[in-house]
VEXZA-449603 format. One record per residue: x, y, z of N, C-alpha, C in turn. Coordinates in pm, whole numbers, plus 50000, padded with zeros to 5 digits. Example, Ala and Ser with C-alpha at 12.3 -4.5 7.8 and 13.67 -1.06 7.14 Angstrom:
<rs>
513194943150780512304955050780513204967050780512854977550708513674989450714512905000350787
</rs>
This chain:
<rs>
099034294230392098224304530423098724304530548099134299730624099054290430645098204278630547097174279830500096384269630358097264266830264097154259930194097944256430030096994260929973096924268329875096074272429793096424257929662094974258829635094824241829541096034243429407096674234629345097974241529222097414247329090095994244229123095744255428999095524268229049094774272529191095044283429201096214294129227097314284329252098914285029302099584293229150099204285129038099364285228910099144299728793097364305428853096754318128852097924327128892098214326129056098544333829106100604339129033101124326629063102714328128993101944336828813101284334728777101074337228617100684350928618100474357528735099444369528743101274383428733100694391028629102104406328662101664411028783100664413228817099984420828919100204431028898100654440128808100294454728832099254457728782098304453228743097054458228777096304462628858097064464228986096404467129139095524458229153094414461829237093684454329319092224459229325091434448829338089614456329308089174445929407088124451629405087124443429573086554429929494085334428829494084454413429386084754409129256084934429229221085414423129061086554416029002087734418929056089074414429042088854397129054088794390629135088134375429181086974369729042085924380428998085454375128912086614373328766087154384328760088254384228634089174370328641089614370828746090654359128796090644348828728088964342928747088184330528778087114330328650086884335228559086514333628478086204321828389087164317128375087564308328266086794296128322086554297728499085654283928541084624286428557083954296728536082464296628491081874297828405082604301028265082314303028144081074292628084081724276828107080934267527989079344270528079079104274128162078164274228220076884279428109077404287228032076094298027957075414287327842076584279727836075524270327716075654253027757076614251027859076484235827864075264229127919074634217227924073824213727960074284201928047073974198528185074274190528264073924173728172074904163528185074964153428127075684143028246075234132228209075984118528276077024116828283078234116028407079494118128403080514129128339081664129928314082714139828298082964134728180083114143928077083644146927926085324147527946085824138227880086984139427807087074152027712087924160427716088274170727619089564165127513090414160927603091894163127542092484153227626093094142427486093904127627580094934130427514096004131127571097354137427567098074118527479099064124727419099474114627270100244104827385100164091127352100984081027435100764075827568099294085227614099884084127775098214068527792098684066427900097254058427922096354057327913095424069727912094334069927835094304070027654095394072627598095794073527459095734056327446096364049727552096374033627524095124025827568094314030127635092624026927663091764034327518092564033627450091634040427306090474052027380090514061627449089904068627497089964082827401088664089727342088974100927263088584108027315088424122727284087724136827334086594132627259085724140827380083994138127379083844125127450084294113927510083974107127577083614109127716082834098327733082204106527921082944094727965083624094228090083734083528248082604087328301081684075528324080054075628404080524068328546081884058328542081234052828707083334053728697083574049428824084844047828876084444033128936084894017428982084774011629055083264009729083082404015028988080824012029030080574026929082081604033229121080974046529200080524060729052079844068329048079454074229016080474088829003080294091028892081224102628851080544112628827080604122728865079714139628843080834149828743082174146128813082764156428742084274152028738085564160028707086664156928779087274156228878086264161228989086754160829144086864147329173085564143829134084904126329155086304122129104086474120328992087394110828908088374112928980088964123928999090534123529078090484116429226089634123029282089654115929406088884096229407088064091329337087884078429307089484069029210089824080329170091134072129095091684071929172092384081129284093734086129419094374074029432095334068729421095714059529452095864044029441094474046629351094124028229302094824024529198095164012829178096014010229043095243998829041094163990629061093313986029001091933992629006091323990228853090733999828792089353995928727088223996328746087103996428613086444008928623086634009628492085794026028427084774021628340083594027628355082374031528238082514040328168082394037728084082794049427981081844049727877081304063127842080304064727745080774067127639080724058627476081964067827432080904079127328081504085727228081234097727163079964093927106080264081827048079024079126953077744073327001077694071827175076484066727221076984050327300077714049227243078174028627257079244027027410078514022527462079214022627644080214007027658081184010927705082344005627703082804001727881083323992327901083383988428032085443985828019086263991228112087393992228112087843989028236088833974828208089943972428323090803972028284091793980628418093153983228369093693980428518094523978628470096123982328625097103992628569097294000628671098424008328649099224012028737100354021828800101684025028898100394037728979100434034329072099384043729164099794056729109101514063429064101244075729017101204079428855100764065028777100944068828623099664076028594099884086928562098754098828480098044090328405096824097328359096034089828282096044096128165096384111728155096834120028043095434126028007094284127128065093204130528012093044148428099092314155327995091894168028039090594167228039089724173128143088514174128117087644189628131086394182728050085084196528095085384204528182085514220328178085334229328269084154223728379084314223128469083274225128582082014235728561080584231128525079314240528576078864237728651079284258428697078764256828872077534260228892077704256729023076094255529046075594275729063074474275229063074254294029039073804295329195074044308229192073634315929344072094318929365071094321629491070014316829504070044329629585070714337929627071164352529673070574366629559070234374329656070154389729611070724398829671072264398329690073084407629752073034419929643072844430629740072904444229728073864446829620075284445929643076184444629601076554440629516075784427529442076594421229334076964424729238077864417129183079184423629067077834426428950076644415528932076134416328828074954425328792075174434228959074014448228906075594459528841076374451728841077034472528775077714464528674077494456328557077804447728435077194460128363077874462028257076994468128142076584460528072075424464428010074514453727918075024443427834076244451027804077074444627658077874436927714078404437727806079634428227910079234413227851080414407927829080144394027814079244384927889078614373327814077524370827908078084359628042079384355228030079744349528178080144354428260079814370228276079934383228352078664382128441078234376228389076134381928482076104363928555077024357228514076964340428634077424346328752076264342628833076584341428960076504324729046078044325429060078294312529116077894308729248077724295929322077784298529452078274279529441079154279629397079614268029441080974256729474080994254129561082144249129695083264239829640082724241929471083944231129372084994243629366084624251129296085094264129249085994269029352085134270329476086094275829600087124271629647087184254529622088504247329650089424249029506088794252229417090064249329331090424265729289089484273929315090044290029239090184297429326089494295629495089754307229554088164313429561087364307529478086174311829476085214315029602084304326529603084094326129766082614320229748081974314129860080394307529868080164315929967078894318429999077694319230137077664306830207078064301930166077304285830253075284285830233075034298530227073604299930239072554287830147072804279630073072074272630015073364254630013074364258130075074624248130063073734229930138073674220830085073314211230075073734201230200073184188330260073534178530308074784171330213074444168230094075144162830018076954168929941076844179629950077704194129914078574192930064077494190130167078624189030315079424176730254078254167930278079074155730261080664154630223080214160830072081364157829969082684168629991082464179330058083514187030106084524178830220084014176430299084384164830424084804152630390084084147530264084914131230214085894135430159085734147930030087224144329978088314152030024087844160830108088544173330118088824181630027088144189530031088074203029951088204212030043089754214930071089914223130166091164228730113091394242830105090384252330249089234254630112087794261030166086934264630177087054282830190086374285930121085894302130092085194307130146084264320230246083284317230280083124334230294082064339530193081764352430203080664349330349081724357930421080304359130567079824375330545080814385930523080054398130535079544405230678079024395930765078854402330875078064388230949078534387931073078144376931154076424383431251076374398831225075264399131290074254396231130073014384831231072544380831101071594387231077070954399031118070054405631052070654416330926071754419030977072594423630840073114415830753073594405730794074084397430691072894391230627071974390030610069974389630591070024400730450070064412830521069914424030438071314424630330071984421830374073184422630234073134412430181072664400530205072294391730077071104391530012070164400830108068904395230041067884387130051068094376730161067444367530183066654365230354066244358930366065554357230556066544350530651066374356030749066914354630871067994341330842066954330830812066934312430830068064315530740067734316730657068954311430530070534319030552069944333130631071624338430623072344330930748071534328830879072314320030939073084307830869074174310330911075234297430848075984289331004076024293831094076714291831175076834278431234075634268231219076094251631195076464248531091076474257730987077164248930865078464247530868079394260130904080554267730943080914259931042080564258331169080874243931297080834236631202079954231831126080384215031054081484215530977081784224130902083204225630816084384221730919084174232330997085454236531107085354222331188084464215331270084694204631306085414196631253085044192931108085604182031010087044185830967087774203130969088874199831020089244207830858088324210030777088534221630687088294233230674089524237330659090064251130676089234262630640089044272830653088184281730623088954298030619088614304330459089574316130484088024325530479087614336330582086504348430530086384355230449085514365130404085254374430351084574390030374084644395830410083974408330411083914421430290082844417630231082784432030153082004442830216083114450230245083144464730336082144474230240080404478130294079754485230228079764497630296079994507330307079614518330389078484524030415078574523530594077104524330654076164514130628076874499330630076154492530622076604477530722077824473830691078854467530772079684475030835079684481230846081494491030880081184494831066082154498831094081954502631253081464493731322080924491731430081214482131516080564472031466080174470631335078854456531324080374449031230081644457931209082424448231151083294447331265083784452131323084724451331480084034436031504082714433831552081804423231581081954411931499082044413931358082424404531297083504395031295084814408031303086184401331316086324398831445085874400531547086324395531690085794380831710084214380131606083374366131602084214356831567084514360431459085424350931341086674346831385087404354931515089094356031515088764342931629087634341731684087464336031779087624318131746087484316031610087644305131540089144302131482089814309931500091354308231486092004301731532092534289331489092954289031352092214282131204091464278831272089864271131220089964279331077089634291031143089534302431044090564308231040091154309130953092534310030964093194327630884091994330230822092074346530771090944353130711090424366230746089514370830723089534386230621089384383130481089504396330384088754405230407089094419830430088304432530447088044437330302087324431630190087964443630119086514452730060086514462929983085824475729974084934475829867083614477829829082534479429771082934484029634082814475729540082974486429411082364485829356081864503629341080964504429275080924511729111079934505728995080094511728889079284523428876078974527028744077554539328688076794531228668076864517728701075584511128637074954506628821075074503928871074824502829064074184515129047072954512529062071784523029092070884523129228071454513329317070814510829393071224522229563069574527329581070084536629653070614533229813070924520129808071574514029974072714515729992073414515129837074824514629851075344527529875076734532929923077274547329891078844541829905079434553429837080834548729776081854549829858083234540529821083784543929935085584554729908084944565230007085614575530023087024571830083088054577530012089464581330048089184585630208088384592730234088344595530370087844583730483086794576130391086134562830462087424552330490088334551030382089704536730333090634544230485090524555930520091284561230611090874558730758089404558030808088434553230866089004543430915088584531230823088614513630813089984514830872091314518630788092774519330824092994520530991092534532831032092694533331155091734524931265090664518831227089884515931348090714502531344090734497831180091364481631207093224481231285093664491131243095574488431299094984482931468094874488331587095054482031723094524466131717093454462531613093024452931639093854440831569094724446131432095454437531373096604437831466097394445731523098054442531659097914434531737096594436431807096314425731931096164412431852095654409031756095904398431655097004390431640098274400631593099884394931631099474390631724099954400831808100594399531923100194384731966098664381531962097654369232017098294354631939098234358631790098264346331672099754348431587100654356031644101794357431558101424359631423100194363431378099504367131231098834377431235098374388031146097584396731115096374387831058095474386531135094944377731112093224385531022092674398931028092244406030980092784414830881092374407230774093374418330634092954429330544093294436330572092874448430435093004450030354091954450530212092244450830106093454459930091094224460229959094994470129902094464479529865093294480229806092554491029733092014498429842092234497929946091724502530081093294512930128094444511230149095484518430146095294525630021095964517829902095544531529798094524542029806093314540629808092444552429828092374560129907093104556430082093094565330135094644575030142096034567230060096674575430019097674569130167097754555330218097994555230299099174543030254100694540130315101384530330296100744518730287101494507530181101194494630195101854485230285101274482530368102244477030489103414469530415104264457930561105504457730521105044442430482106214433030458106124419430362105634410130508106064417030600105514405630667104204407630768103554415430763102504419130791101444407430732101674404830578100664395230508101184381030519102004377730629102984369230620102514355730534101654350130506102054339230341100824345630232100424355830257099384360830160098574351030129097894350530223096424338230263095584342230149095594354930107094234357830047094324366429911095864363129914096254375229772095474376629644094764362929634093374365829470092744376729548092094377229681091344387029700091764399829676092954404829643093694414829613094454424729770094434409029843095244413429956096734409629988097754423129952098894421829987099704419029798098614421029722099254418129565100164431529540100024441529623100814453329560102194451729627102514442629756103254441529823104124433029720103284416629684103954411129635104694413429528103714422729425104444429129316105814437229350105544443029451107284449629496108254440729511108034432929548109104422929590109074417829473108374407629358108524404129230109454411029142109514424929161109714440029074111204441029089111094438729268113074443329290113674430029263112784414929283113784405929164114114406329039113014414928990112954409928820114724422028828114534430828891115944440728843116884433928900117064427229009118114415929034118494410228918118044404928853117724391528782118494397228652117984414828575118054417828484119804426628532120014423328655121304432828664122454421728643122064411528651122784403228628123104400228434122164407928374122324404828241122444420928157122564429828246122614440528200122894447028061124164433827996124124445627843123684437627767122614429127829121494421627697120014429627692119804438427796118424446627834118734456227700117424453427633117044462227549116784478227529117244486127521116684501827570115474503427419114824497527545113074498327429112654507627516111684513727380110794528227443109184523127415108454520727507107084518427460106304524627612104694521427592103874527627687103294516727765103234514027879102374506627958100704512827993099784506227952098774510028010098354501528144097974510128210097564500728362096324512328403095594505628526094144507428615095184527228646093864534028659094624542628752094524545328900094394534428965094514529529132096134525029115096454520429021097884513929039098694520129012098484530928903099364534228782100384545728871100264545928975101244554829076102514546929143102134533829183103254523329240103974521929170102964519128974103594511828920104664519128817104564530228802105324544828776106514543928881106764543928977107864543929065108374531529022108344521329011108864507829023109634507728830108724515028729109194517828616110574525128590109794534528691111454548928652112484545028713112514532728792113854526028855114164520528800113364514928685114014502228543114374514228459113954520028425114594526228314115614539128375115674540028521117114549728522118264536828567118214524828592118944514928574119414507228450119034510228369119304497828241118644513028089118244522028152118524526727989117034528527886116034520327943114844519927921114214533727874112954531927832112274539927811110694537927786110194533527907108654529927921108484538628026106564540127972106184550928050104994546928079104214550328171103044541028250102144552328249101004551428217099944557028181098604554228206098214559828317097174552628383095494557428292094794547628268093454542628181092364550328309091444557028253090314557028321089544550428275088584543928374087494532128326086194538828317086214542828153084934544528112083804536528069084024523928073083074512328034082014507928184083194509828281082124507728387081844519428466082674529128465082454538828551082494540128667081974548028750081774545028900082954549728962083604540329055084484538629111085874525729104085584521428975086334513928892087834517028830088534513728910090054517428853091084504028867090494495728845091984487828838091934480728682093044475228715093584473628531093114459928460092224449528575091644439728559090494445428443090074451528535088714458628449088694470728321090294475328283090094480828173089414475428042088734478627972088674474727786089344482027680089214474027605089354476927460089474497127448087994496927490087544509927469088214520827510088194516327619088584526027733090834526027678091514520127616092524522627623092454529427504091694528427399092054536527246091474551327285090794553327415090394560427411091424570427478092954562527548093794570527583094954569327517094294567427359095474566927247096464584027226095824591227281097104602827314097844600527379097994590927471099204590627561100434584227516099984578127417100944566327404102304570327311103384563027390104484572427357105364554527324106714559327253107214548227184106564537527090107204527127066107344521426962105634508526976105424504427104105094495727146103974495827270103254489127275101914491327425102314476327502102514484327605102544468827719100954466427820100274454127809099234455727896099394444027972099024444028145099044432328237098004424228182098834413528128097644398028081096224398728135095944405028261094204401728337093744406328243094154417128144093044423728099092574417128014092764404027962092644395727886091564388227932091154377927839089884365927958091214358927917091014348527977092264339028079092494327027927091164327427848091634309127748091304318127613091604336927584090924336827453091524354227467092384360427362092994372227332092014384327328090854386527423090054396327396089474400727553089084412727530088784420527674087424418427700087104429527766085834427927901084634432927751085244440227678084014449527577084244438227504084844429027467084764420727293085814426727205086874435827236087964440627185088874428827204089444427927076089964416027023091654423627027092984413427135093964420627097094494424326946094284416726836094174421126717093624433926653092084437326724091264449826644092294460026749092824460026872093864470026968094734467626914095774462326852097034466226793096724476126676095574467626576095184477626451094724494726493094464493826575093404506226638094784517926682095774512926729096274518126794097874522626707098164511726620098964514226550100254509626574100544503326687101144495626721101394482026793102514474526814102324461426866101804459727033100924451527021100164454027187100524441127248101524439327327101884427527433101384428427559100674414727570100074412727713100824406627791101244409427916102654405727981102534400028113102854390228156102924389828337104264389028353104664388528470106394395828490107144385028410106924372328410108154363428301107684367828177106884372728154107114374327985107084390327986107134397728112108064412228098109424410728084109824402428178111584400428186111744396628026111624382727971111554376527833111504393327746110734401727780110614409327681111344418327667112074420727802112804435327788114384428527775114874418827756115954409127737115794407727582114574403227544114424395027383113414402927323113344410127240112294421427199112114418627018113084413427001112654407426880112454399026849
</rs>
């Protein structure tokens, strides 16, 4: 991010096509899914569940099965896999408690090479829930039917170290400090929204006391973990000088704080709430200009742009996406800052890559569906593949009728919403960016199953991120 983003979120990110463009809260919830899911039906239990012990490896030779819990490390107490990884780090002498499947508790010493794997996968993480009534949240503009790990609202500091996930700090704990600071769980996430706290009060929802964070934030930053911001830009609510105020607060913690996301309110038909108002192509033009002198004096100060603007903030107002080094290590790219950039640069390798193999490229004709916030970049970046190599895909941007509003990126298309732009579709074949997928299971945001969309549509529907675009337009059969 200067930060390392943790390797599973490193992992997300290489796996992502990104042409889906970019969305403000919602995009982050799509992302991250898959780690809040078990939440809707698991029930908190004693130590970390074994899922999956990989054939041969050390735990395969500790007779260890799926469904087993680790209850202690060394006598110490296990909550989850953070515990376990960081109580294992390094030790190669070993006693584990172990609960096994059938009730019958088992006591285990072992020695092993400080870096031999143990081969075990475990329990998704349930996070802890949010204690917040932000104006804003993703889970007032859910439609009813939306899957139900759509309406979790997370607020917790596991998540943030390993997905990118953002917290309030607002309910965080003595103990939650603690454990951020022992093991390091850094960097740290931290929706601030606005440092004046009677607004930042009113956009969460809560009293004065609780939105102050600002010893919690010193205690992070003391202890020497990293901290990236957040701002969701509401109009007429944060914007103008109560966010100038913000980012001058925050820059003041630099490198502490090491980057602060601007990005923009999205709103659906289901956001009924009359505080919010939408944000205008003319507003994204606004934000654009008040923030450029200040991301300047920023360089100029930190050799970084150290205040970032969403993407979906240029797109709407119709304005360039800055240059590659403006976002110089894309501190915050889950937030959907600087992903349209990166996708350019991804885009002119993948044709590198494919010019080098030129009379193996397939001249396949099929349709891409994508968000229609994107479906303009991602149209230019197309008609250069196919007036290079012979192609014949055509990009066809989805309006989002499931959520409505002000909803256009391709994270958030469904099922619905693409059969419903089954006139467009031209050639043999439908290409869709993998987000639109949930992340561990072949089906969208409505319960459209890629199976009932191929049948529906009449042809083969591939979900793609750029290695399995390249793979596809090389190997098609």
């Amino acid at each position: 991010m200067a930060a390392q983003q943790s390797p599973e979120a490193s992992a997300i990110v290489t796996d992502s096509l990104r042409f889906g463009g970019v969305n403000s809260v919602f995009i982050r919830l799509i992302m991250y899914e898959f780690a809040v899911t078990p939440a809707v039906t698991n029930i908190r239990r004693r130590g970390v569940e074994i899922s999956e012990v990989a054939p041969k490896s050390l735990g395969a030779e500790m007779e260890i099965q799926p469904g087993d819990r680790i209850i202690k490390v060394n006598g110490r107490t296990v909550r989850d896999y953070l515990d376990f990884r960081f109580q294992t780090a390094g030790e190669t002498e070993l006693v584990l408690d172990v609960r096994k499947k059938d009730g019958e508790d088992w006591q285990i010493e072992l020695e092993r090479r400080e870096d031999e794997e143990f081969g075990f996968t475990f329990e998704a993480i349930v996070p802890r829930q949010c204690a917040n009534e932000c104006i804003f949240c993703f889970c007032n503009g859910n439609p009813a039917d939306a899957r139900p790990s759509l309406f979790i609202k997370d607020e917790d500091v596991r998540l943030s170290f390993l997905y990118g996930n953002y917290t309030t700090l607002t309910s965080l704990t003595d103990d939650e400090m603690k454990r951020i600071v022992e093991q390091r769980l850094s960097p740290q996430y931290v929706s601030v929204h606005a440092t004046d706290i009677d607004v930042r009060a009113y956009m969460l929802g809560i009293d004065r006391t609780r939105a102050d964070i600002s010893e919690k934030l010193k205690a992070l930053l003391d202890a020497g973990i990293e901290v990236h911001a957040q701002v969701v830009l509401c109009p007429r609510i944060n914007d103008g000088n109560v966010l100038t105020q913000t980012i001058d607060d925050l820059s003041a913690e630099y490198p502490r704080i090491t980057s602060v996301a601007i990005v923009p309110l999205g709103l659906t038909r289901y956001n009924n709430d009359s505080r919010l108002h939408p944000v205008t192509a003319e507003f994204c033009r606004t934000v654009i200009d008040q923030l450029k002198p200040i991301q300047e004096k920023f360089y100029s100060r930190f050799g970084a742009n150290f205040a970032l603007l969403g993407d979906e903030i240029y797109l709407k107002a119709g304005r360039p996406i800055p240059s590659r080094s403006h976002y110089g290590s894309y501190p915050q790219i889950e937030d959907g800052i600087g992903m349209v950039r990166s996708f350019q640069e991804e885009f002119a390798r993948l044709l590198r890559r494919l010019s080098r193999n030129t009379s193996r490229v397939k001249r396949t004709s099929g349709t891409i569906f994508t968000g229609t916030l994107f479906a303009p970049s991602l149209d230019g970046a197309v008609k250069r593949l196919n007036s290079r190599f012979g192609t014949n895909l055509f990009v066809s941007p989805v309006t989002n009728q499931y959520f409505g509003g002000d909803v256009s990126v391709a994270g958030l298309v469904t099922g619905r919403d693409i059969k419903a732009a089954a006139d467009q579709l031209r050639g043999d074949f439908v290409l869709i960016p993998r987000q639109m997928l949930k992340s561990d299971e072949a089906i969208m945001l409505d319960g459209t199953t890629l199976v009932e969309l191929t049948s529906d549509l009449g042809v083969p529907v591939y979900p793609v991120n750029m290695n399995e675009l390249e793979h596809f337009l090389l190997n098609t059969n």
